[in-house]
N, C-alpha and C positions, 0 to 999 in steps of 0.2 A: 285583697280580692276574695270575696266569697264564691260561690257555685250556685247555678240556679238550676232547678228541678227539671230545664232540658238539654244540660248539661257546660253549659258556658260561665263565664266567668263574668263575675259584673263588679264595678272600682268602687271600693267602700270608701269614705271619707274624702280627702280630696286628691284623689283621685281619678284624673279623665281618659276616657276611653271615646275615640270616633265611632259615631253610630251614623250609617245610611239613615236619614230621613225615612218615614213609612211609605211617600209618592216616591223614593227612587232604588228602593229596595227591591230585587225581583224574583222575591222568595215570597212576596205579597201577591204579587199578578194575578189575578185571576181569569182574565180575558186573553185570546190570543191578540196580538197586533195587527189591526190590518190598517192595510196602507192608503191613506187619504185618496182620495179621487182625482181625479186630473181637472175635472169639470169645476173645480173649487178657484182656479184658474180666472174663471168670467166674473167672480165678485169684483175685484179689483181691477179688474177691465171696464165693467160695466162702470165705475165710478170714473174711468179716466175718460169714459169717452163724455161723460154726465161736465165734467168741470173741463174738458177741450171745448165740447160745444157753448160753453156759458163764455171763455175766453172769447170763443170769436164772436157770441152775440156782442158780447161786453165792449169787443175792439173794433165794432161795427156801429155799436147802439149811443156810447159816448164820444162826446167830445172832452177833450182836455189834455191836458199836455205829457200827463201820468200814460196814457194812454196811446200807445201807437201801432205801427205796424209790425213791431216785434210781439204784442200781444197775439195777432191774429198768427203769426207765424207761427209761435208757439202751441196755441189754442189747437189750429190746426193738425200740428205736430203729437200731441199728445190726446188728440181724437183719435188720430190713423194708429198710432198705438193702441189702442183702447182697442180700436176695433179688431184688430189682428189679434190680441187677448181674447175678446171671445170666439173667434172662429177656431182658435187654440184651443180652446179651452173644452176638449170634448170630452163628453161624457166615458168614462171605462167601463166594459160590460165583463171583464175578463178579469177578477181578482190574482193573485199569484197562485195561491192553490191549485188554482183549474189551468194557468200558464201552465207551471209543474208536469200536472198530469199529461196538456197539450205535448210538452215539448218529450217523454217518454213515450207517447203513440210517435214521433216522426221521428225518434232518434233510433228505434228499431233493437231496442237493447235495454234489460232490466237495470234501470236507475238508482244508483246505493245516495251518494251522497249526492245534493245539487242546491244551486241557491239560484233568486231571480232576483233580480236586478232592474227598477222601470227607468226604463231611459226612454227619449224621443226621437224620430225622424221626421227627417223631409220636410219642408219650407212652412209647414203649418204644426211644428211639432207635435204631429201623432204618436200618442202613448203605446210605448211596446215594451212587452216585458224580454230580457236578455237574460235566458238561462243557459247555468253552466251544468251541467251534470257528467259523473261518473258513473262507472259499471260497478254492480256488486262486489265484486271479488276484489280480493286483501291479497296485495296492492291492487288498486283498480286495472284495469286492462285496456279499456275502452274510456273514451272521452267525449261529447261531445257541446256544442255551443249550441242554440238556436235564439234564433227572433221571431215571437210570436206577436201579434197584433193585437193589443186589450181592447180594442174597441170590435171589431169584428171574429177577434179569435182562431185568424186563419196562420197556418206557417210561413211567416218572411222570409225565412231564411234557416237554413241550419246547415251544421258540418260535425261529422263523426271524423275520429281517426283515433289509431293508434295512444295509449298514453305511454309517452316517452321518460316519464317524470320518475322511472324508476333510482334514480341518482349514480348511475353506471358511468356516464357519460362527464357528469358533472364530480363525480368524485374519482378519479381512477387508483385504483390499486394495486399492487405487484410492485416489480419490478422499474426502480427507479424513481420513485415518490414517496 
């Protein structure tokens, strides 16, 4: 092994050492991560309903024996899919950043650590971001969850309480353990 000028060790001769690839390395990054759009969603919808409607012309338009009424069943099937893909498929106005900031104005308490999480609701799966955030203070003190809406930005829902996660409860000490 020799030493290279920013301090690491690189295998002389034959010698092998695992290197991260440059694409998966995250000392490379230069860009934050943001998170795909929901509305990406309708590409692949819009192709189901394109090849449902060609099934049912197709199971309508020919004769032959290849061809029956499981075609139109199917065609059918996989148009009404397609279309509930795009109506799914809504656009996001609310990146997670601005979730973040959303859910620290309705949690009523200065935010240390938090992450957001996009999940969906309700029978058209509307994109909503789920953050969890903690209070500043070491241990945190405070906790809370909320459901912000990325499409319009408004609060679904949220809940503060107490963090109990001090390990009191879950570890006990003293007398008899």
């Amino acid at each position: 092994m020799t030493s290279t000028p920013d301090g690491s060790e690189e295998a002389t001769g034959d010698q092998h050492t695992d290197v991260l690839p440059d694409d998966l390395d995250p000392r490379l990054a230069a860009d934050d991560y943001r998170f795909p759009d929901n509305s990406r969603r309708r590409i692949p919808a819009v192709t189901a309903v394109v090849v449902g409607v060609a099934a049912v012309v197709a199971a309508r338009a020919v004769e032959s024996p290849l061809v029956n009424d499981g075609l139109l069943i199917g065609g059918i099937g996989v148009a009404v899919f397609g279309l509930y893909g795009v109506l799914a498929g809504t656009r996001m106005r609310l990146d997670e950043t601005q979730a973040l900031v959303r859910a620290q104005q309705a949690l009523g308490f200065p935010v240390g650590h938090a992450s957001a999480q996009q999940v969906w609701r309700g029978l058209l799966s509307r994109p909503t971001w789920r953050v969890l955030a903690y209070s500043t203070e070491e241990p945190p003190r405070r906790r809370g969850l909320v459901l912000i809406d990325a499409v319009d930005g408004r609060t679904v829902e949220h809940l503060v309480e107490d963090n109990r996660e001090d390990g009191a409860e879950m570890w006990p000490t003293g007398e008899g353990s």
